[in-house]
C-alpha positions in Angstrom: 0.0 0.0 0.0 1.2 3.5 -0.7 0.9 6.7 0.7 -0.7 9.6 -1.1 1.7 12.3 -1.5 0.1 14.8 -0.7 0.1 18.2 -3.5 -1.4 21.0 -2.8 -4.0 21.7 -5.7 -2.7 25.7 -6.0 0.6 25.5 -7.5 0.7 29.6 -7.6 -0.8 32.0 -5.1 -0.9 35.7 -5.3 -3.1 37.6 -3.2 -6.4 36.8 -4.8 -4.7 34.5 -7.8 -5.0 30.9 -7.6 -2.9 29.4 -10.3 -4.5 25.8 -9.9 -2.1 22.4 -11.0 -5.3 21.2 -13.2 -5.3 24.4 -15.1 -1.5 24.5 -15.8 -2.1 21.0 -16.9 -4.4 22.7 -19.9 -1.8 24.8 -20.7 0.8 22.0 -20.8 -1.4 20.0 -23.1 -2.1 23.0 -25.8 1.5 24.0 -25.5 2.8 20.4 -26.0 0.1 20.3 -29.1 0.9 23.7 -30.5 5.2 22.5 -30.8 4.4 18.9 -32.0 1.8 20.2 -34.4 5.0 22.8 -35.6 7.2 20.3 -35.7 4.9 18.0 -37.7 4.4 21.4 -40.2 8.1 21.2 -41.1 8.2 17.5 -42.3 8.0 16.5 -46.3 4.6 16.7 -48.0 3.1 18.6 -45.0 0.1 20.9 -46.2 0.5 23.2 -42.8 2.0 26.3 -42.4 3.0 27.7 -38.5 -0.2 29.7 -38.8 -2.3 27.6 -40.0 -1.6 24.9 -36.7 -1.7 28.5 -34.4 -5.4 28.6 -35.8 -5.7 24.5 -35.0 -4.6 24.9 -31.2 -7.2 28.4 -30.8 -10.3 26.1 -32.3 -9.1 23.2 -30.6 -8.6 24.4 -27.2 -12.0 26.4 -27.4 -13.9 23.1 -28.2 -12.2 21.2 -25.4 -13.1 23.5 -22.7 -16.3 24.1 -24.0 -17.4 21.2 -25.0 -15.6 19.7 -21.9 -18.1 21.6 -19.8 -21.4 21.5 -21.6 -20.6 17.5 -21.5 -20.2 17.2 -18.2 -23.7 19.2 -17.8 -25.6 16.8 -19.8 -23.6 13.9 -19.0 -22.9 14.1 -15.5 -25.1 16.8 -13.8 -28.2 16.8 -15.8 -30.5 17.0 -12.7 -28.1 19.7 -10.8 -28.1 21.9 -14.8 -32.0 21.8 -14.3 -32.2 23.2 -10.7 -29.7 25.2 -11.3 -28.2 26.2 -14.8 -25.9 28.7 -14.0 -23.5 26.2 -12.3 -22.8 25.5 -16.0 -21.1 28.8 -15.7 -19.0 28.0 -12.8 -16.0 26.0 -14.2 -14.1 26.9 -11.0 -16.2 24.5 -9.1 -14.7 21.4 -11.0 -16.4 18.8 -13.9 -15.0 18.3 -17.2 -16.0 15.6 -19.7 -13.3 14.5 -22.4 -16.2 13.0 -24.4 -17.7 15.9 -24.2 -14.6 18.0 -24.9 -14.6 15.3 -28.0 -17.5 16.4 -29.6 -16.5 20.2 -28.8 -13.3 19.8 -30.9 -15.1 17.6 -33.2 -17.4 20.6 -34.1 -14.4 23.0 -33.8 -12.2 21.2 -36.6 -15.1 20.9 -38.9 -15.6 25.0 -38.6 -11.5 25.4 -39.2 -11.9 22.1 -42.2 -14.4 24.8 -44.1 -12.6 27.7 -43.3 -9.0 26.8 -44.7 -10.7 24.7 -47.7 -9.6 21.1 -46.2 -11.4 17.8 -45.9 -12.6 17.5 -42.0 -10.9 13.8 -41.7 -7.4 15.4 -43.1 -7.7 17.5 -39.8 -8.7 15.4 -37.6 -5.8 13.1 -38.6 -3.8 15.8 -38.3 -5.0 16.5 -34.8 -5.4 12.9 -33.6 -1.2 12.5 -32.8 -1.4 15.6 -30.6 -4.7 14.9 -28.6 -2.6 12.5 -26.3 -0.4 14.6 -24.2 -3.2 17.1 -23.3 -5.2 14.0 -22.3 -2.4 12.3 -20.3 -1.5 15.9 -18.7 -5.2 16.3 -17.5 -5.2 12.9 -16.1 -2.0 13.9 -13.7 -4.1 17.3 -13.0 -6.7 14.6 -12.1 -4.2 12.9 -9.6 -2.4 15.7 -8.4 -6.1 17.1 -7.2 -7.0 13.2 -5.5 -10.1 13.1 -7.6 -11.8 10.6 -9.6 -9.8 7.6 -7.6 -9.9 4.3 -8.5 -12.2 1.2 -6.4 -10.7 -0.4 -3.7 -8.1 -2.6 -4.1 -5.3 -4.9 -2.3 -2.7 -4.9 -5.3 1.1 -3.5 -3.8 0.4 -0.2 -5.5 -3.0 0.7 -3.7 -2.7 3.8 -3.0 -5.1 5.4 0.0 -6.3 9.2 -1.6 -7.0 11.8 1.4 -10.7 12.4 0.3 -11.5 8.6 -0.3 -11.6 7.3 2.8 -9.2 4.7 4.8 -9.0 2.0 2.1 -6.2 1.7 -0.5 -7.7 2.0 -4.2 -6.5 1.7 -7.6 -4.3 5.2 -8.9 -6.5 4.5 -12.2 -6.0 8.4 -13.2 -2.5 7.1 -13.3 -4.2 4.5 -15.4 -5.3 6.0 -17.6 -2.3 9.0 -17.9 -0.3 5.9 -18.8 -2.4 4.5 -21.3 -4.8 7.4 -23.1 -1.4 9.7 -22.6 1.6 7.7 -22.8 1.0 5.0 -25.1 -1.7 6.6 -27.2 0.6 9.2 -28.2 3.5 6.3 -29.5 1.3 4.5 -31.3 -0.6 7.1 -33.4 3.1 9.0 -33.6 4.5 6.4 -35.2 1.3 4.9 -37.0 1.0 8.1 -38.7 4.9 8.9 -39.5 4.1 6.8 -42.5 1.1 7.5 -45.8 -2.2 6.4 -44.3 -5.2 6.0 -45.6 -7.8 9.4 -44.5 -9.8 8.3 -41.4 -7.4 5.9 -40.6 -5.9 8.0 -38.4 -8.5 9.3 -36.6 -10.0 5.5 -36.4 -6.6 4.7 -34.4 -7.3 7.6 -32.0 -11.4 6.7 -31.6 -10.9 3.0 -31.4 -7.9 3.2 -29.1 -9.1 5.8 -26.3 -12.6 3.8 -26.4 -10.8 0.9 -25.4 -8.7 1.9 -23.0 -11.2 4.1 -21.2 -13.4 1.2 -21.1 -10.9 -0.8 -19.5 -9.5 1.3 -17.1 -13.5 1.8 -15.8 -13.5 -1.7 -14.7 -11.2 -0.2 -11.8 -12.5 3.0 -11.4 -15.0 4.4 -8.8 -18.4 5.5 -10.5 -19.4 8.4 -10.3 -21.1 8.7 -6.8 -24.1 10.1 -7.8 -25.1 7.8 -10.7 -23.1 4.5 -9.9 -23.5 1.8 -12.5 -25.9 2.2 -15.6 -26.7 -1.4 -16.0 -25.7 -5.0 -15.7 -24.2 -4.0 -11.9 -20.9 -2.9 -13.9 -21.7 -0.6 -16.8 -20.5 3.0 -16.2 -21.6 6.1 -17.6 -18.2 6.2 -19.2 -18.2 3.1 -20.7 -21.5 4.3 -22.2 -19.8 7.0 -23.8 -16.8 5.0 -25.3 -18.1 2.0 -26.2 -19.4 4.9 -29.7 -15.6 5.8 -30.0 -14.8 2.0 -30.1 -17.7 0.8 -32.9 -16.3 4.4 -34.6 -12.9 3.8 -34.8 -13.9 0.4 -35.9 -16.2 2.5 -38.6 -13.6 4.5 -40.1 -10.5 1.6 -40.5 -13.0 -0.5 -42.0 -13.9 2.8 -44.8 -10.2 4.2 -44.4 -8.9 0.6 -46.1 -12.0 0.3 -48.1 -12.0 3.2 -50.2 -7.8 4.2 -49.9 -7.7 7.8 -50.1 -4.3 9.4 -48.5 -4.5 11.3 -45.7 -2.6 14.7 -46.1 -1.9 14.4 -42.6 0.7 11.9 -43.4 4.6 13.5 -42.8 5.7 11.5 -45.8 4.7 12.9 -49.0 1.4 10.2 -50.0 1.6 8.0 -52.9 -2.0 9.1 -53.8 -1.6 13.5 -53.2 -0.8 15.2 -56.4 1.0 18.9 -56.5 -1.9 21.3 -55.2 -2.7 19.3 -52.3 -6.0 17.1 -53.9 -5.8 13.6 -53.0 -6.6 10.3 -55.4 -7.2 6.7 -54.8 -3.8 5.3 -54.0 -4.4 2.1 -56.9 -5.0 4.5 -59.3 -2.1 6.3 -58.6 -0.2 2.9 -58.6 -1.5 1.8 -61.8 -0.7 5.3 -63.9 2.5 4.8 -62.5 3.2 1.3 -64.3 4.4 1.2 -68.0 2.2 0.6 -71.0 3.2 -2.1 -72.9 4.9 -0.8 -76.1 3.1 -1.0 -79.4 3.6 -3.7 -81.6 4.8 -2.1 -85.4 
């Protein structure tokens, strides 16, 4: 069993400022974003410019925190939004939902796809690599608070959180910093280093973060004020990801189906011609093989 270290949530205090550790967590994940999205601009066959992933980060950080918030209304607070719907207003007092931050970057990257001309999938694979270190960073804001704990537990690594009572519990927002943060990020990284197929990218990201959020709910506490859905084990988080799971499925199965390159891809694609416009990669192939020469 393991103790708790104990953080003190504030991480900068100045008279009336309260820098909190959760909020500089934000920051950390639109910063890291913002320098692996530049970084990403520089490589071959790249259709971004500096400017253009400046404008990516703005959208994408206003659809996280807004959609973050309205989700966890409608998700998570429904009855307290009814008696009450200015607490919607009052971010200070906690609750953020990532699938609800989903959808708000979801909508934000569609408004950005029409307004610099792009497909929305060549964004969102474009996106999809940098998602992970703002999720893992806002999952160690998660621990560093002692919130959203794990269920009880007698593994080595129990650890016993201050608010949670006297029993050790599972550290699943390490859990999940690990797995939606840590190994999220390597394998979209290096899955999309190479030509992909559009939406393939983005199916990586869906069906992966389903999966592991799923998992990782099988050892953390419900929400105290809704418990389980159904079944005695269904959570209201595995109701939200088991969508991203059958999606991600969804758009391999169309990405490798129909073979479009992704512009997101750092290596210039087999199927992109000079302006940027993307073709099916076997027809590509096949212009590329010789006619046979003409008999005389």
């Amino acid at each position: 069993m393991l103790t708790y270290p104990l953080i003190d949530p504030v991480a900068i205090e100045l008279g009336p400022l309260k820098v909190h550790w959760y909020g500089i967590m934000y920051l950390v994940g639109f910063a890291g974003a913002w320098w692996l999205g530049t970084r990403r601009a520089k490589q071959p066959g790249s259709q971004w410019n500096n400017e253009q992933i400046s404008d990516l980060i703005f959208y994408g950080a206003l659809g996280a925190v807004l959609g973050g918030r309205v989700g966890y209304t409608l998700f998570y607070a429904s009855d307290k939004f009814l008696s009450d719907p200015l607490m919607i207003f009052r971010v200070w007092e906690g609750g953020m939902s990532f699938h609800g931050g989903f959808l708000g970057v979801l909508l934000a990257m569609y408004i950005l796809a029409r307004r610099q001309n792009r497909n929305l999938f060549d964004v969102m694979d474009f996106v999809a690599p940098l998602a992970p270190i703002g999720l893992g960073a806002g999952r160690f804001g998660n621990f560093i608070n002692g919130e959203l704990w794990g269920r009880v537990t007698d593994v080595p690594w129990g650890i016993v959180f201050p608010h949670a009572g006297p029993e050790p519990r599972h550290p699943s927002q390490l859990y999940e910093f690990a797995l939606e943060g840590i190994v999220l990020f390597l394998v979209l990284w290096f899955y999309s280093a190479k030509p992909r197929p559009r939406m393939a990218i983005s199916g990586v990201f869906a069906l992966g973060y389903g999966l592991f959020r799923f998992l990782v709910e099988f050892v953390r506490q419900p929400d105290a004020h809704l418990q389980f859905i159904a079944f005695q084990w269904l959570t209201m988080g595995q109701l939200l990801s088991a969508p991203m799971i059958m999606l991600g499925i969804g758009l391999l199965w169309w990405a490798y189906k129909h073979q479009q390159t992704s512009e997101a891809s750092t290596l210039p694609p087999n199927g992109t011609t000079s302006n940027g416009k993307t073709q099916n990669i076997e027809t590509a192939k096949s212009k590329k093989r010789k006619k046979p020469a003409k008999r005389g």
